[in-house]
C-alpha distance (Angstrom), angle and dihedral (degrees) to the residues before:
residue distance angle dihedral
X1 . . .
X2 3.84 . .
X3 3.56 90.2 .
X4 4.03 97.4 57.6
X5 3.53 89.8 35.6
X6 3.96 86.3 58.7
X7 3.24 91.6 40.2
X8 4.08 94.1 58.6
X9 3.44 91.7 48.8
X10 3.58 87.7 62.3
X11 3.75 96.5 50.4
X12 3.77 84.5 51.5
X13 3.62 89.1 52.6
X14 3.89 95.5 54.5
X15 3.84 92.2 49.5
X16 3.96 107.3 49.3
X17 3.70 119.2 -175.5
X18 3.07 116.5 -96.1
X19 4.49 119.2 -88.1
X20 3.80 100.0 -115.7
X21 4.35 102.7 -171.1
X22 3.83 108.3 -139.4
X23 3.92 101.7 -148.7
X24 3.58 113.0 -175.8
X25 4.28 122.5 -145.0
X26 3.63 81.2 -109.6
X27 4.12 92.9 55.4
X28 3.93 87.6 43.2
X29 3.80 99.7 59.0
X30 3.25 88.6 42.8
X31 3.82 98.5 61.9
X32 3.83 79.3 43.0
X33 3.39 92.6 56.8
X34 3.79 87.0 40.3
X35 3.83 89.3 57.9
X36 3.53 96.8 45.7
X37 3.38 97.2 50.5
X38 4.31 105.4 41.9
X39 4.57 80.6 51.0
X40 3.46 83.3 59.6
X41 3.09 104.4 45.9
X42 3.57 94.6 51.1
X43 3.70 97.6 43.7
X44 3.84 98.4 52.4
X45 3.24 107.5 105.2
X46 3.46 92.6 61.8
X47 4.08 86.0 75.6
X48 3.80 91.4 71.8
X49 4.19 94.9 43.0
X50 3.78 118.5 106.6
X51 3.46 134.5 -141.5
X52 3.88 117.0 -67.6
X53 3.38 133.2 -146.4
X54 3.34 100.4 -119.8
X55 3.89 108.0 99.8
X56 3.90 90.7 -45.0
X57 3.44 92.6 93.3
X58 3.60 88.1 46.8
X59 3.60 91.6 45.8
X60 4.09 100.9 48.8
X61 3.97 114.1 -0.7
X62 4.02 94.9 50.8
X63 3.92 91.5 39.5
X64 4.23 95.7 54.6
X65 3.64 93.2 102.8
X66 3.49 87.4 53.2
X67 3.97 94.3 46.7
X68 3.78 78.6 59.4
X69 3.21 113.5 47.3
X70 4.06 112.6 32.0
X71 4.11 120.4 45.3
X72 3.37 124.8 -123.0
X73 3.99 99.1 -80.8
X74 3.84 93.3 66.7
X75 4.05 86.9 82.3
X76 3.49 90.0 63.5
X77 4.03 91.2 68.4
X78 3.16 102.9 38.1
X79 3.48 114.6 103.5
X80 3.79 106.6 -138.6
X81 3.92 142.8 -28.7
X82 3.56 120.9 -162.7
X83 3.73 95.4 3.3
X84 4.26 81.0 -62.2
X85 3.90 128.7 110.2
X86 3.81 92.4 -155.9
X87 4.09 110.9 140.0
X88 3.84 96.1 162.9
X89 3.91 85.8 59.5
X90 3.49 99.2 40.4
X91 4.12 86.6 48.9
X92 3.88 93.6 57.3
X93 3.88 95.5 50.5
X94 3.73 84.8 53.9
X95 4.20 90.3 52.2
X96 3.68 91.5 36.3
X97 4.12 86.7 55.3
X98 3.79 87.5 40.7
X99 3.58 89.5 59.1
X100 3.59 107.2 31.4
X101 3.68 110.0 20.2
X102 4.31 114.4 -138.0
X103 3.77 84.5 -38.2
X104 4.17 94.8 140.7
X105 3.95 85.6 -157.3
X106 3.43 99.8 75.3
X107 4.09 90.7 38.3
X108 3.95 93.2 56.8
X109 4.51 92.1 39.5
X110 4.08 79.8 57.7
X111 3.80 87.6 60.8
X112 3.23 105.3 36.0
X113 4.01 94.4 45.9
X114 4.48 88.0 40.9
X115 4.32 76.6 54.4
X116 3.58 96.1 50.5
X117 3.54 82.9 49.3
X118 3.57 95.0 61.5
X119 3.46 94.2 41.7
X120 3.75 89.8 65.3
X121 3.66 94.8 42.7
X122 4.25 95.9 52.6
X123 3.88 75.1 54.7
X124 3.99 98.0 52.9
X125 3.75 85.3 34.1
X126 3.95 92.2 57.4
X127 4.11 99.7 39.3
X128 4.06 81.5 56.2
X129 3.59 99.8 47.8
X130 3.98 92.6 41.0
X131 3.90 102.6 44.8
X132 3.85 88.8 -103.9
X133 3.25 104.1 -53.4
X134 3.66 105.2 171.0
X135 3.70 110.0 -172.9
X136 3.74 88.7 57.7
X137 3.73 93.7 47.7
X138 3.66 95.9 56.0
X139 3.93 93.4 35.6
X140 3.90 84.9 56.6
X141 3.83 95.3 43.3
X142 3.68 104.3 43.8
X143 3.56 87.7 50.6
X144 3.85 97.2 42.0
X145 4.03 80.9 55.6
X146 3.51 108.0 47.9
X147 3.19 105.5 32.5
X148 4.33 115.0 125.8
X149 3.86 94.4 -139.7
X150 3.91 78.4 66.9
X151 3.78 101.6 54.2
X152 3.96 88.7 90.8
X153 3.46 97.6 52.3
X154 4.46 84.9 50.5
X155 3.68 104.6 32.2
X156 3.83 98.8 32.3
X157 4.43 98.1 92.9
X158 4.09 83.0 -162.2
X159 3.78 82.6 60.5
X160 3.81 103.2 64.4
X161 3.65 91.5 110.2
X162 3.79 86.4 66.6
X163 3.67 101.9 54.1
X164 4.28 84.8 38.2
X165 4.12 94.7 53.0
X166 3.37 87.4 54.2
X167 3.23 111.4 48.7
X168 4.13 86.8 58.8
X169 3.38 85.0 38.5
X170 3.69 94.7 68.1
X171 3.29 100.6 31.2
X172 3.68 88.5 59.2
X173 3.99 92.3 45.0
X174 3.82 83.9 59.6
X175 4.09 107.1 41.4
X176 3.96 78.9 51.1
X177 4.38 78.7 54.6
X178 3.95 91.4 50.5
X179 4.46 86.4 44.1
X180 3.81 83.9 52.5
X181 3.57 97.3 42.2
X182 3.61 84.0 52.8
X183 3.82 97.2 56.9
X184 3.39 88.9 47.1
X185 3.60 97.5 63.4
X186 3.67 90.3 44.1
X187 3.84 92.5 -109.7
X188 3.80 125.0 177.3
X189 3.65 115.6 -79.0
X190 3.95 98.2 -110.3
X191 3.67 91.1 38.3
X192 3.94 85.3 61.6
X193 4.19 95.6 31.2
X194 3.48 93.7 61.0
X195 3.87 97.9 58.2
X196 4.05 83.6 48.1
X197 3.54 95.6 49.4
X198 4.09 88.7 50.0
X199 3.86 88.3 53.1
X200 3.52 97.7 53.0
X201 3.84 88.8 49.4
X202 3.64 85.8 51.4
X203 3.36 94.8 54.9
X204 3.72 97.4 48.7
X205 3.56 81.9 62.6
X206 3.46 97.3 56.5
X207 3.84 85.4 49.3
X208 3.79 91.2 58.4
X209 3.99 91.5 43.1
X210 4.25 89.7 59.2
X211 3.75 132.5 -30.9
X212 4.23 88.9 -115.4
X213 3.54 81.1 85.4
X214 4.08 94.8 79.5
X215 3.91 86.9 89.9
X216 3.72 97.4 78.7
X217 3.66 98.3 93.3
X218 3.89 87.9 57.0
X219 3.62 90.1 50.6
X220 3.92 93.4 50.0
X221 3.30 90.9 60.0
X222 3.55 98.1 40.0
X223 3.50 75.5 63.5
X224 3.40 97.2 58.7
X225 3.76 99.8 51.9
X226 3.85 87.9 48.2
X227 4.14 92.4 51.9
X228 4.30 92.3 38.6
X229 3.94 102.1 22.5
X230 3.73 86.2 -128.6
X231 3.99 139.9 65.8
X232 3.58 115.9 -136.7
X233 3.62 133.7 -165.6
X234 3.64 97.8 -115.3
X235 4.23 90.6 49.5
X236 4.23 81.4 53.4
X237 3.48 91.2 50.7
X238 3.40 104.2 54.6
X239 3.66 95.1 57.0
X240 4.10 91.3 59.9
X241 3.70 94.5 108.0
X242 4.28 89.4 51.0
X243 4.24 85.3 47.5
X244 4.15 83.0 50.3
X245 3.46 89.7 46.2
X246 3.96 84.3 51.9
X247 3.02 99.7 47.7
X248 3.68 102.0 54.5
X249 3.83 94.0 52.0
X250 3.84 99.3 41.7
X251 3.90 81.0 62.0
X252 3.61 87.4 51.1
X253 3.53 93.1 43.2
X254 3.84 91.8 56.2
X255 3.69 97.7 38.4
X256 4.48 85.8 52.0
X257 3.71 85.4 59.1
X258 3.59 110.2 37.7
X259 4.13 86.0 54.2
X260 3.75 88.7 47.1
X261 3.93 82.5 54.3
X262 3.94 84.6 -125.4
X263 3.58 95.0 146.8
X264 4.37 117.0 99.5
X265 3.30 120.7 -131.6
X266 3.86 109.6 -133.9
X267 3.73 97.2 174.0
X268 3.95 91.4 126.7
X269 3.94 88.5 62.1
X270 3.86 121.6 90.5
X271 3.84 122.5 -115.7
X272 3.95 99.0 -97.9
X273 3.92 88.6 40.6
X274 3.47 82.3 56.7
X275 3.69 94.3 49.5
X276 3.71 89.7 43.1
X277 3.80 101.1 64.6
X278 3.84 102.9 61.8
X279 4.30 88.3 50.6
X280 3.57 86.9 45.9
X281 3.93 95.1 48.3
X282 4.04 90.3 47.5
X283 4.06 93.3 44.6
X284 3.94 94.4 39.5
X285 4.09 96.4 62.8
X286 4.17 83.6 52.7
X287 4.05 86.4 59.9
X288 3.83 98.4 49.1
X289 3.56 92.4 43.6
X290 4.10 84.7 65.6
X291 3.83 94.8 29.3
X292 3.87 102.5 30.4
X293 3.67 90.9 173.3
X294 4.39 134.8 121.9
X295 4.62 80.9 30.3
X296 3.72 100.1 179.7
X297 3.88 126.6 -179.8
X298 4.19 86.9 -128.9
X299 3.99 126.1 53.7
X300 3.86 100.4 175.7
X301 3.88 118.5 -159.5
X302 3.98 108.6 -107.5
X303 3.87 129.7 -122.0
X304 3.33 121.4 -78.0
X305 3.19 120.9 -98.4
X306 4.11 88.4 23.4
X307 3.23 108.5 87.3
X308 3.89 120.1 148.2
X309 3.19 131.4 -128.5
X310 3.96 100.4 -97.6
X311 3.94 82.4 70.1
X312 3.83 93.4 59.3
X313 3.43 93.9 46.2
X314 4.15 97.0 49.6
X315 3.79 85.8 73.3
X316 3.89 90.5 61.8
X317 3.66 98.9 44.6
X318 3.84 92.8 48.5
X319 3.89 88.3 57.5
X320 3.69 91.6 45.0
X321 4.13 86.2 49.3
X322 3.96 78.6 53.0
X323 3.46 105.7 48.5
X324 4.24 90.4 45.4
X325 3.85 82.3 52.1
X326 4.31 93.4 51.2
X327 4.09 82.1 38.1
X328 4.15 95.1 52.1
X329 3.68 98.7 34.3
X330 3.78 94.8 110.6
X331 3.42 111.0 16.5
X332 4.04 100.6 42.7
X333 4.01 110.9 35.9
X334 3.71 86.9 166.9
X335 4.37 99.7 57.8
X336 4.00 82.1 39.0
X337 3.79 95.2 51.8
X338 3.45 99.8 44.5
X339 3.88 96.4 47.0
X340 3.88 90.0 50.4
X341 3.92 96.3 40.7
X342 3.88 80.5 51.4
X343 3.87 98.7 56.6
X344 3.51 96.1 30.7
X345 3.66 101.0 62.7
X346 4.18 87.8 42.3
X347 3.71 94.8 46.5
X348 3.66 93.0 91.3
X349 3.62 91.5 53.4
X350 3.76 100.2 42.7
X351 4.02 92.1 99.8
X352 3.99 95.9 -106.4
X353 4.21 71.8 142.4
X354 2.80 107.4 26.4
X355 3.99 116.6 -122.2
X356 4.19 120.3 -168.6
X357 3.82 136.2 -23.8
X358 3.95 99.6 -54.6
X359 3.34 132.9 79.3
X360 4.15 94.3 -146.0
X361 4.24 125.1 3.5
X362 3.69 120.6 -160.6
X363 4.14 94.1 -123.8
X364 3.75 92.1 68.7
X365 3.90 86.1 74.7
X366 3.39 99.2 56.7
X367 4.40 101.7 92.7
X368 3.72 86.5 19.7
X369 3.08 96.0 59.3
X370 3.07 93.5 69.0
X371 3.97 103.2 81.0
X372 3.70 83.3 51.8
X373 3.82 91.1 59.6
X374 3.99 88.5 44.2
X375 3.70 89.3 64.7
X376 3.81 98.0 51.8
X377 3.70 96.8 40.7
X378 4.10 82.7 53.0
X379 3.50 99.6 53.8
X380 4.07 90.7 38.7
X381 4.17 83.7 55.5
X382 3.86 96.2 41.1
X383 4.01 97.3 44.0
X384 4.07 76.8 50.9
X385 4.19 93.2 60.6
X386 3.93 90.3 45.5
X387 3.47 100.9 47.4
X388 3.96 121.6 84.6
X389 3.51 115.1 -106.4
X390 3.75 98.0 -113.1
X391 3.95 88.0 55.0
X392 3.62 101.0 41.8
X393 3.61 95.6 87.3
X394 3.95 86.3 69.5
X395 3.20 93.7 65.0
X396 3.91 100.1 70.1
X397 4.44 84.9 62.4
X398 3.34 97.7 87.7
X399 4.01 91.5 40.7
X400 4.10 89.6 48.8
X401 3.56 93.3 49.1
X402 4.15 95.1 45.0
X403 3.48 78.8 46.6
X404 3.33 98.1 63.4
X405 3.40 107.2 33.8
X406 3.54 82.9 67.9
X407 3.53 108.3 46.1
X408 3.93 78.5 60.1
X409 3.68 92.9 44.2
X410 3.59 84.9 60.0
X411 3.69 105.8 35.7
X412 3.90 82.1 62.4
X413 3.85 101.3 43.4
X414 3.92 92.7 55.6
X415 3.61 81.9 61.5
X416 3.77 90.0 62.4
X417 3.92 86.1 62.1
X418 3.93 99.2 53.3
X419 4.03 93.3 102.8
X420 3.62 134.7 -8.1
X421 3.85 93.6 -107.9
X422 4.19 76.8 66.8
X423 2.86 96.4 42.7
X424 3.61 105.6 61.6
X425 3.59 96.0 29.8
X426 3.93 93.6 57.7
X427 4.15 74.6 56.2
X428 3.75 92.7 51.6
X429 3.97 90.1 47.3
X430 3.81 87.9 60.8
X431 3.70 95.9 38.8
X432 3.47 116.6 28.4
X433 3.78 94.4 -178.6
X434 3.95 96.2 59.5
X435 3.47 113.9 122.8
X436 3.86 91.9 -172.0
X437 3.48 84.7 61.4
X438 3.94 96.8 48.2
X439 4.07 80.5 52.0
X440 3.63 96.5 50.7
X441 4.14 95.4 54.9
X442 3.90 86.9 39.8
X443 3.95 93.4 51.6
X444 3.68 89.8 51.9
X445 3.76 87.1 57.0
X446 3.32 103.9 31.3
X447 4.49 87.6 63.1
X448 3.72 87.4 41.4
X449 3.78 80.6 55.4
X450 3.38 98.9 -125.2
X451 3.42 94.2 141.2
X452 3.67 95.2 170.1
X453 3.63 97.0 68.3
X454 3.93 93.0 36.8
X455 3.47 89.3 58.5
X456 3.72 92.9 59.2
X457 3.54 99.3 45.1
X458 4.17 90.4 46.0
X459 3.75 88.4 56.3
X460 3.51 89.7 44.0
X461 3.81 85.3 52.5
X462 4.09 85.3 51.1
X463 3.70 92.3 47.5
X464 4.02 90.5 61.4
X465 3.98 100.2 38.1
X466 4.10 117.9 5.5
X467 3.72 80.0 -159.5
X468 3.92 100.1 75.4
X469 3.36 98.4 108.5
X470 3.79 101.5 174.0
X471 4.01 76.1 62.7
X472 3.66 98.2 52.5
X473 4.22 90.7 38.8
X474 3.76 87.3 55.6
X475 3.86 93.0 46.2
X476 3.72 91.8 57.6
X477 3.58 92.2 48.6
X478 3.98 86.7 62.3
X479 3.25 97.6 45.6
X480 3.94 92.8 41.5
X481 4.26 84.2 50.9
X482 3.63 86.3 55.7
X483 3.77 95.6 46.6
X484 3.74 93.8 -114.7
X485 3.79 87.8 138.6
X486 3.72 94.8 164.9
X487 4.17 93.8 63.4
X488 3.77 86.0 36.7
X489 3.43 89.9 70.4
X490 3.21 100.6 38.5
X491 3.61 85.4 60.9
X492 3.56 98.0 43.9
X493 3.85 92.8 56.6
X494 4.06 89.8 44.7
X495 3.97 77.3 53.4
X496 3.77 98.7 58.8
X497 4.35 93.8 32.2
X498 3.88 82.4 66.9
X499 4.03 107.1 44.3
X500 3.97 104.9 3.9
X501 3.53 80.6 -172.7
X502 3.47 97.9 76.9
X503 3.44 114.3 101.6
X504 3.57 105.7 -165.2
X505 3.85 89.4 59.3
X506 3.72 88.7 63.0
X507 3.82 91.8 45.7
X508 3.67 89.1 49.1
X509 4.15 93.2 50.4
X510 4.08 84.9 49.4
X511 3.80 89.1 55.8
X512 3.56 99.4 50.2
X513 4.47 87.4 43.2
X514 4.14 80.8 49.7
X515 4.03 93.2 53.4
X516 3.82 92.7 46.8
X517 4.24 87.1 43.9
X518 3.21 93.7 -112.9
X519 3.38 87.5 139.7
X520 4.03 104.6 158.5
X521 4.03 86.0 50.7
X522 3.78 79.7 49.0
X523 3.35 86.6 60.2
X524 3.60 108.0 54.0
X525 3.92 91.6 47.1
X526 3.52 91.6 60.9
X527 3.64 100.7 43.9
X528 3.97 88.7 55.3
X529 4.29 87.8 55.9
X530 3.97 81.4 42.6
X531 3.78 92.6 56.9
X532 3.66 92.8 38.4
X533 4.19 88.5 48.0
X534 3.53 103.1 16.8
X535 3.96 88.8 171.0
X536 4.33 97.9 53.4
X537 3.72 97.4 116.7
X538 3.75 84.5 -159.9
X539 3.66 90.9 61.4
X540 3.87 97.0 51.7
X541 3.66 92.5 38.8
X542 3.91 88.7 60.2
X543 3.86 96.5 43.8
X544 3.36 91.7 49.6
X545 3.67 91.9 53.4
X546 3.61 100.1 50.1
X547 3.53 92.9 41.9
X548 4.13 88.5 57.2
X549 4.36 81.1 46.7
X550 4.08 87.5 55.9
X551 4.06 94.7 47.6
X552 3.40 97.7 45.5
């Protein structure tokens, strides 16, 4: 008898109960408070940055006179800015300028507070989805809001469509939790519809806000297969009219880009190089978020044929990701959830088609992110069950001192946003052989009209890529203000060797055929920038001219 009874308690011993953590409201806001407070914090500086010249001049400074003169339903026809259909973001620069004029200050609180936001709803969304489990909530959400890969995403003014999508984003992801909730405890049908009907109107928010957004379906059922440890047909069907929804704005989404001419071409890359970028792209996010060090606001694609090692390797890692995935799938829902949330919600941004100059951007981490976070905050929560009370308190160390390592991190890389003189010269510091950066600094001199200085960083721009031609165009308007016509041209005609579909190039050549009376030469210069901007006023207004010169 003594023996079995022994014997139970050792069973008993080798199966603990599980650690249930007690939080009271009071605990709660305070981690709310907590959360609110750290993002904050480490986001500040961002308050005193400026505008930058890196699409938010294109975004708000260019677009004043239309701020002024159309209301906030003309975004919704327009067919695309900036290689985006994204009306709801378009609409809130035009209230924010409404209210607050081109005061940046009021522009960069919107993001910040919209990211705080979010912060607060990845921690709602994960106390839902985990039974209220509150040390993985706030492990997830702290670190989903401090983190420095996300500084572009907050700081960036151009990026306010990030921070916007995914605020209705989440919201919708969790109204579609309440609908499910709901069904589960065999609720009435229009107690249940009504929290489905708000999360599809959610999510056609998100859909205005940026066309990433088209991944929510994936991630509801994600969802799905994380709460039940299975997908069934019935839990697919249900989300048809959010796939519809999809649908119909990925097209949108595709069309916006290709007409904004968006798309790279990579045509001078082999077949595996091809191949290599989008693996790369998915695995390289997964590094910085350990190592979130050398952050720049431009990750240029490499050479062909020099591809480092990192790129090699990204293949290797992505099949071990894989095989913990096909290892996990029935035994850990929580690892297998948060590495396929993860790459589902950055596959469209992974460079399968290929979208802009760089091969990865920081933004595109922002929502996925998220099943990144997931994991951590899981294995924080579960090494807090195992552990013996009177060693559980150790466990929080490591997550104190990540913590603050980035909080620092990111106090310091909002800095690298407060001008565009910053801006690209935080770039140049981690790349010293960017020409876009040597461009950037030299623009910022070049309309102070410093010319000095923009000269050297333009040739320094030359140095690294002969190409540059917004370098060599700007060159030849120095020399052509200092009546050094000869290296003017020369310039100029570098200018239109390296895009000849740059108008102003042409225009530019025609002026300096029109000083030396050239003036049928003259001519044919400006009629190419004509037929490349047949509405320039400026353009016409100087053919016209010259061709009066030549008839009389």
């Amino acid at each position: 008898m003594a023996k079995k009874h022994y014997q139970k308690n050792i069973i008993t011993q080798e199966k603990p109960k599980k650690v249930i953590v007690v939080t009271s409201k009071k605990q709660t806001y305070l981690l709310i408070i907590s959360l609110i407070v750290i993002t904050f914090i480490a986001f500040s500086p961002s308050l005193k940055n400026g505008f930058v010249d890196w699409d938010d001049i294109s975004y708000i400074s260019n677009n004043v006179n239309t701020f002024e003169n159309h209301n906030i339903f003309y975004y919704f026809g327009k067919q695309a800015y900036m290689g985006n259909y994204h009306p709801f973001t378009m609409a809130l620069y035009d209230i924010q300028y409404s209210l607050f004029g081109l005061n940046p200050f009021y522009f960069h609180f919107t993001n910040l507070f919209l990211h705080i936001i979010n912060s607060l709803l990845v921690f709602w969304l994960i106390l839902k989805i985990t039974d209220k489990k509150i040390i993985w909530a706030f492990v997830t959400s702290i670190f989903f809001a401090i983190h420095p890969l996300h500084v572009e995403s907050v700081t960036w003014i151009s990026e306010l469509k990030d921070v916007l999508y995914t605020m209705y984003f989440l919201l919708a992801i969790i109204f579609y939790q309440f609908y499910d909730d709901k069904l589960r405890q065999k609720m009435n049908y229009i107690s249940s519809k009504k929290y489905y009907a708000f999360s599809l109107i959610l999510f056609l928010c998100a859909c205005f806000s940026k066309g990433m957004a088209v991944t929510l379906p994936i991630a509801l059922i994600l969802i799905d297969f994380y709460k039940d440890q299975k997908i069934t047909v019935n839990k697919i069907l249900n989300k048809i009219p959010f796939f519809a929804i999809s649908l119909i704005f990925g097209i949108i989404a595709v069309y916006a880009q290709t007409i904004s001419s968006a798309v790279k071409d990579l045509s001078n890359y082999t077949v595996i190089e091809r191949i290599i970028f989008p693996v790369y792209s998915s695995v390289f996010y997964i590094f910085k978020l350990f190592l979130p060090i050398n952050l720049t606001i431009f990750y240029p694609y490499p050479e062909s044929g020099s591809l480092n090692m990192f790129f090699w390797l990204s293949p290797i890692i992505l099949i071990l990701i894989g095989f913990t995935v096909f290892k996990f799938r029935k035994s850990n829902f929580a690892l297998v959830f948060g590495i396929l949330l993860y790459f589902a919600m950055i596959l469209p941004v992974i460079q399968i088609k290929p979208i802009g100059e760089t091969i990865v951007s920081e933004r595109y981490f922002y929502v996925s992110s998220i099943g990144l976070f997931f994991i951590i905050g899981y294995f924080i929560d579960f090494l807090y069950e195992k552990f013996d009370k009177k060693y559980r308190q150790f466990i929080f160390i490591p997550v104190i001192i990540y913590g603050l390592l980035s909080v620092y991190l990111t106090f310091e890389r909002t800095k690298d946003w407060k001008n565009t003189q910053t801006l690209w010269q935080s770039a140049i510091d981690v790349n010293p052989d960017l020409d876009k950066g040597y461009y950037g600094v030299g623009n910022v001199y070049y309309m102070e009209k410093n010319y000095t200085e923009a000269k050297k960083y333009f040739i320094k721009a030359l140095e690294k890529n002969p190409e540059n031609y917004k370098a060599n165009n700007n060159l030849g308007n120095i020399f052509y203000n200092s009546e050094n016509y000869d290296s003017a041209f020369y310039y100029y005609q570098q200018t239109v060797n390296s895009n000849n579909k740059f108008a102003q190039g042409y225009y530019n050549l025609g002026n300096i055929y029109f000083i030396k009376n050239e003036l049928k030469t003259a001519l044919k210069e400006y009629q190419k920038a004509i037929d490349l901007e047949p509405d320039n006023q400026q353009y016409l207004t100087q053919y016209n001219n010259t061709f009066i010169m030549l008839q009389n």
